[in-house]
C-alpha distance (Angstrom), angle and dihedral (degrees) to the residues before:
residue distance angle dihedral
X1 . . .
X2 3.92 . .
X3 3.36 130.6 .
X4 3.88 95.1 -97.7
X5 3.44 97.0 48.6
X6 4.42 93.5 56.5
X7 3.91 90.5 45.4
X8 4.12 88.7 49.2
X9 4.22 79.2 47.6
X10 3.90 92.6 47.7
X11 3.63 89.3 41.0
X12 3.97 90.9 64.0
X13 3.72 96.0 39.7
X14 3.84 77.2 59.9
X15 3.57 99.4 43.0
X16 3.43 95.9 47.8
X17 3.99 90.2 45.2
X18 3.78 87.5 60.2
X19 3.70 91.6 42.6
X20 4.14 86.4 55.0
X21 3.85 89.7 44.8
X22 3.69 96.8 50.5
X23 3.91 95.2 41.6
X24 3.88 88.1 52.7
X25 3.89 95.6 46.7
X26 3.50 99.4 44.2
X27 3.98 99.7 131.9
X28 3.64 114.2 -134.1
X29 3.93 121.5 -116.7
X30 3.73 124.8 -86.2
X31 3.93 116.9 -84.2
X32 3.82 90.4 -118.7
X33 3.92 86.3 60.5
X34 3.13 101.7 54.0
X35 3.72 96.0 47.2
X36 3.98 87.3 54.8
X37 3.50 105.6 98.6
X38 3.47 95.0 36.7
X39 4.03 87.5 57.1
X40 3.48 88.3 42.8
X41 3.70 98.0 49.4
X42 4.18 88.2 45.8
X43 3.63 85.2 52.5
X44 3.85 101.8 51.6
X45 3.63 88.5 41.3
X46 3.79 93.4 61.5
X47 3.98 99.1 42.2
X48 3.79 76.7 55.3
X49 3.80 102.4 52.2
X50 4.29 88.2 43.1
X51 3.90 86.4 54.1
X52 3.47 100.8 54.4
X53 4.15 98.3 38.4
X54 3.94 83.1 56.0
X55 3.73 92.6 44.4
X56 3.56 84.0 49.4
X57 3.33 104.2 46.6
X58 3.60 86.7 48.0
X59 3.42 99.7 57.8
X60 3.84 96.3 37.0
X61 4.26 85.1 57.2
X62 3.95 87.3 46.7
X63 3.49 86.8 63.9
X64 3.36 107.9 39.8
X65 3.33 97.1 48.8
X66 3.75 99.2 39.0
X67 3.68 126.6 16.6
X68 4.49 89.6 34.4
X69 3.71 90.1 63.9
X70 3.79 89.7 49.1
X71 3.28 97.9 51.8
X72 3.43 98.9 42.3
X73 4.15 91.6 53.6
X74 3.74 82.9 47.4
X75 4.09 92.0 61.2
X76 3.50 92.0 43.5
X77 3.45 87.1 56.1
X78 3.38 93.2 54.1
X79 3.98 91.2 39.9
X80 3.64 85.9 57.8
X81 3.77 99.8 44.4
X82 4.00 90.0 53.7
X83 4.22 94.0 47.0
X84 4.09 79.7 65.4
């Protein structure tokens, strides 16, 4: 072997030390950023549940208050057309 060919040898033992060192030291991320899509997901989640009870209670008010009383005055109608 020459003398190139051990230092490209050395050279990755070295590199490969340094990968080993850096894979084993790698600090973990911070608590807070780890949580984040969790929070984020909790978050979304409850805009989205608020949304549809309003829709919903929007809707089921609509009706109550203004298509039931039509309906109902248009099958009394009816109700009184057939008595005659």
């Amino acid at each position: 072997m020459s003398i190139v060919e051990s230092e490209s040898v050395v050279g990755r033992e070295d590199l490969a030390a340094a990968d080993l060192i850096v894979a084993t030291t790698r600090k973990r991320p911070p608590r807070w950023l780890q949580r984040l899509p969790g929070l984020l997901l909790g978050v979304f989640t409850a805009q989205y549940i608020i949304v549809a009870i309003g829709t919903g209670l929007t809707v089921a008010g609509t009706l109550h208050y203004m298509v039931t009383p039509k309906i109902v005055a248009t099958f009394e109608t009816l109700a009184a057309a057939l008595k005659r």
